[in-house]
C-alpha positions as CSV (number, residue, x, y, z in Angstrom):
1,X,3.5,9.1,12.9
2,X,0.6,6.8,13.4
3,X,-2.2,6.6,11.7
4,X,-3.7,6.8,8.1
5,X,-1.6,8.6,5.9
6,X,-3.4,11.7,4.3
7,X,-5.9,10.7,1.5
8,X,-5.3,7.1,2.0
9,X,-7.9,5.5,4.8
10,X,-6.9,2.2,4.2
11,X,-3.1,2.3,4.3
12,X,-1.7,3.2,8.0
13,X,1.8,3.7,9.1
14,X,3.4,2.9,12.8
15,X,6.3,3.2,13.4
16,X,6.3,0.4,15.9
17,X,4.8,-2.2,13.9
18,X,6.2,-3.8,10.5
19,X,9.1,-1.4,11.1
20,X,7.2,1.6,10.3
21,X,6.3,0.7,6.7
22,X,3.1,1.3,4.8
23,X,0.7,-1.8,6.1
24,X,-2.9,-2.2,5.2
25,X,-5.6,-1.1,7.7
26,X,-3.2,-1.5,10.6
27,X,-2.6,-5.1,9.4
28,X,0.4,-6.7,9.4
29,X,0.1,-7.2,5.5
30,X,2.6,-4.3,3.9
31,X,1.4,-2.4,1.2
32,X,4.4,-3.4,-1.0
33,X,3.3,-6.8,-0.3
34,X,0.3,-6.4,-2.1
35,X,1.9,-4.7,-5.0
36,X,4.3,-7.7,-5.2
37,X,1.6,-10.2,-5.4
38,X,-0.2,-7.8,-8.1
39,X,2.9,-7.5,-10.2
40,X,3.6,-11.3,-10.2
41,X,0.5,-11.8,-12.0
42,X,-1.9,-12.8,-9.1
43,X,-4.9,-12.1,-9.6
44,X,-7.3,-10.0,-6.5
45,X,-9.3,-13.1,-6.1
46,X,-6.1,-15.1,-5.6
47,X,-4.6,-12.3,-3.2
48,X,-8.0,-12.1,-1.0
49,X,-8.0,-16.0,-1.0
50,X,-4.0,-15.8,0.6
51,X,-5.0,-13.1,3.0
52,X,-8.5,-13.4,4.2
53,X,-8.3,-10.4,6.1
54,X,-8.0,-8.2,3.4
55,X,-11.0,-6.8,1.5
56,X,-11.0,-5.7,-2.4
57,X,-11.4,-2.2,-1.5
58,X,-7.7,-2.4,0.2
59,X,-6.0,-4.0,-3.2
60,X,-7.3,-0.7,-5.1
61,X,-6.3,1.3,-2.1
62,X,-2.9,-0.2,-2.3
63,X,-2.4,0.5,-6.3
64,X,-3.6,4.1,-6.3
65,X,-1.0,4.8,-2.8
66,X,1.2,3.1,-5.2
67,X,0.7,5.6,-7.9
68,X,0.3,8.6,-5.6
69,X,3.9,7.9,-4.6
70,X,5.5,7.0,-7.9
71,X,3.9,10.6,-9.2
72,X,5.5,12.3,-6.2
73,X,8.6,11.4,-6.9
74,X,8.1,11.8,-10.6
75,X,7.4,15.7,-9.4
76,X,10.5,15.5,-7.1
77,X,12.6,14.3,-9.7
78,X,11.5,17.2,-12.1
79,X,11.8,19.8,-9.5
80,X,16.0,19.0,-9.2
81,X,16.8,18.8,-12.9
């Protein structure tokens, strides 16, 4: 699959570019990347300063994919206990 990834316009997925991970916007920049940088205490204005080609709208895209995904699998989980 290549493309946006339903709901999400920012984050895209190819499978022949950064191995098929989520990226942002077709960037080489993975999503999990972002979340890193987020998580280690960076703050968005440090993060946009590192990656110039990213835009604050795709730091907020990342964290609610980020949340999308950690509530799917929260429903998953549920569903086989």
């Amino acid at each position: 699959m290549t493309g946006t990834i339903a709901n999400f316009e920012r984050v895209t997925m190819n499978p022949k570019q950064m191995g098929g991970v989520p990226c942002v916007r077709g960037l080489r920049i993975p999503v999990a990347t972002v979340l890193r940088m987020l998580g280690g205490g960076m703050s968005h204005a440090e993060i946009l300063a590192d990656y110039p080609d990213l835009e604050e709208e795709d730091i907020r895209e990342c964290l609610r994919f980020a949340a999308a995904s950690a509530m799917e699998r929260e429903i998953g989980a549920s569903l086989s206990a």
